[in-house]
C-alpha positions in Angstrom: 0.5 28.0 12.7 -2.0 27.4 15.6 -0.3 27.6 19.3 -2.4 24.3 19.7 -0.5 22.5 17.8 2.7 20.2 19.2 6.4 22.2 20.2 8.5 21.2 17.8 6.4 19.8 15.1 6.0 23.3 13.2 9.9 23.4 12.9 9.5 20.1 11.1 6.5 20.9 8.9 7.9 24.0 7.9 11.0 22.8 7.0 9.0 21.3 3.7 6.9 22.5 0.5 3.3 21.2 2.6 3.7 22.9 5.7 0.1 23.8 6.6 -0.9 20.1 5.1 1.6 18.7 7.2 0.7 20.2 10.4 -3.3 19.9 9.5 -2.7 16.1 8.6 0.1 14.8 11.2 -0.7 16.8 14.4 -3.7 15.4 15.4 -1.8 12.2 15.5 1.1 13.1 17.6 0.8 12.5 21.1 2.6 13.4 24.7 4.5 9.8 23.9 6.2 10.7 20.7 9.2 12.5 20.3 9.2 15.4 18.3 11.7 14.7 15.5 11.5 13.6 11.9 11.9 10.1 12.4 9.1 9.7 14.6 7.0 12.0 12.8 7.9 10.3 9.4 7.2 6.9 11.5 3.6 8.5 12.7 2.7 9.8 9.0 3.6 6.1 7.5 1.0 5.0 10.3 -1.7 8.0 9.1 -1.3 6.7 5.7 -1.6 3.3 6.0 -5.0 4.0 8.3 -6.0 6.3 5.5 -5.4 3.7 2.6 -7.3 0.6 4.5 -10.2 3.7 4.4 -9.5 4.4 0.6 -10.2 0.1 0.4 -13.2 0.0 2.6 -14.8 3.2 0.4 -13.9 1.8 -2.4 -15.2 -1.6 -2.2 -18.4 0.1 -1.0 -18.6 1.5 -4.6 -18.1 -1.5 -6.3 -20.6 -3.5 -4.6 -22.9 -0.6 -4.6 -25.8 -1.5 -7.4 -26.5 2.0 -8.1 -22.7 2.8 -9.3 -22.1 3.1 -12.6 -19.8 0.6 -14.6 -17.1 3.5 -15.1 -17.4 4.8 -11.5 -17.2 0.6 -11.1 -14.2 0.2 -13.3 -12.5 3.2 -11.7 -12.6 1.9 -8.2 -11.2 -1.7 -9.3 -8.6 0.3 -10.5 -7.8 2.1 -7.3 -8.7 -1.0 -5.1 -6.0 -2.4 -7.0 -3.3 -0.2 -5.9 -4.6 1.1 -2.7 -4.1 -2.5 -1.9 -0.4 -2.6 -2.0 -0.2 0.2 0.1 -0.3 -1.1 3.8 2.4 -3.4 2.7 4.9 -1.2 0.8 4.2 0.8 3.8 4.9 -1.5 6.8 8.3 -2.3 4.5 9.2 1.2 5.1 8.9 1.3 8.8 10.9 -1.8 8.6 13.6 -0.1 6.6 13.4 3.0 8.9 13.7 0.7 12.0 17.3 -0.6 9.9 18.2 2.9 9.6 18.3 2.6 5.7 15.4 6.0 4.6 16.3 5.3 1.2 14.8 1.8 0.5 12.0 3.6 3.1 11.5 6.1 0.2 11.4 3.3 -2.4 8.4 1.8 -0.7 7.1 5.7 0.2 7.2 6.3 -3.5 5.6 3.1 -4.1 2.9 4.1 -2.2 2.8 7.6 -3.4 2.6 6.1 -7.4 -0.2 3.6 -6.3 -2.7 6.7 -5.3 -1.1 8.8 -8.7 -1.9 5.8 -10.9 -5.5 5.9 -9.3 -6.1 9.6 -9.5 -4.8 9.8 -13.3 -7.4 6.9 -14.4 -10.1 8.3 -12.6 -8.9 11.9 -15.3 -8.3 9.5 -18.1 -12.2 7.6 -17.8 -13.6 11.6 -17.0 -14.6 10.0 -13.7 -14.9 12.7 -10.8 -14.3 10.1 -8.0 -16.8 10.2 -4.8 -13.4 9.5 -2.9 -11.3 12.6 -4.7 -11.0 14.2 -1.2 -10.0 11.4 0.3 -7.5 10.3 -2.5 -5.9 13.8 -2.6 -5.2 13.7 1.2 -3.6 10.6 1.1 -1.8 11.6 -1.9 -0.4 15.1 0.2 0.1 12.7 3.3 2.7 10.1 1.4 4.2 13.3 0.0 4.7 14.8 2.7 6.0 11.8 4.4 8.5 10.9 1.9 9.8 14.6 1.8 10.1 13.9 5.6 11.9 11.0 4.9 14.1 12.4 2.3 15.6 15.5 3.7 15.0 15.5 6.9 15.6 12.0 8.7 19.4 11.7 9.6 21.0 8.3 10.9 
């Protein structure tokens, strides 16, 4: 992995199945002012995620509204706004529950998060829509996976 990247954070990343994702979509987030450990990394990919879903909303709803989309590709993103939706929340419940020290109801709400961009993904398959956003979706998804294996294995109270 790059030199570039943060001391530490390639112990971290490479102690899970993503490690190149990990490093590509976490380290340009971490900072001189966070720690290098898994809690605070975990804590910076909730963040990432959460910025990442409010982007999969605004795109979305840019779809929608957009006259020129097609009624599947319309249906599809309802779909997706749906769930992406749900994600800041169960997100900022899972910093809460890291901040209580309790990483499994974190991963409940991780998971959450991680089922609302699967259940979007698998109904864009199931209409035979190639989503505008699949780049986008497919990041996020790798992100909340990566974060929930951080959260899983590696934070230790």
């Amino acid at each position: 992995m790059p030199a570039s990247n943060p001391p530490g954070l390639d112990i971290i990343c490479g102690a899970i199945k993503l490690p190149v994702d990990c490093m590509k979509l976490i380290s340009p987030f971490v900072n001189r002012s966070i720690t290098i450990e898994p809690l605070s990394i975990a804590k910076v990919g909730i963040q990432v995620s959460t910025d990442m879903s409010k982007q999969a909303i605004d795109t979305a709803t840019r779809f929608m509204d957009d006259p020129k989309s097609s009624a599947s590709l319309k249906e599809a993103m309802s779909t997706c706004l749906e769930n992406y939706q749900d994600i800041p929340d169960d997100n900022d419940l899972a910093l809460q529950a890291l901040d209580k020290c309790n990483t499994n109801e974190a991963a409940i709400k991780l998971s959450s998060s991680l089922t609302s961009v699967a259940t979007c993904l698998d109904g864009n398959q199931q209409m035979r829509i190639t989503s505008p956003m699949r780049d986008m979706e497919t990041e996020l998804e790798r992100l909340l996976q990566i974060t929930l294996t951080i959260v899983s294995d590696l934070v230790k109270f």
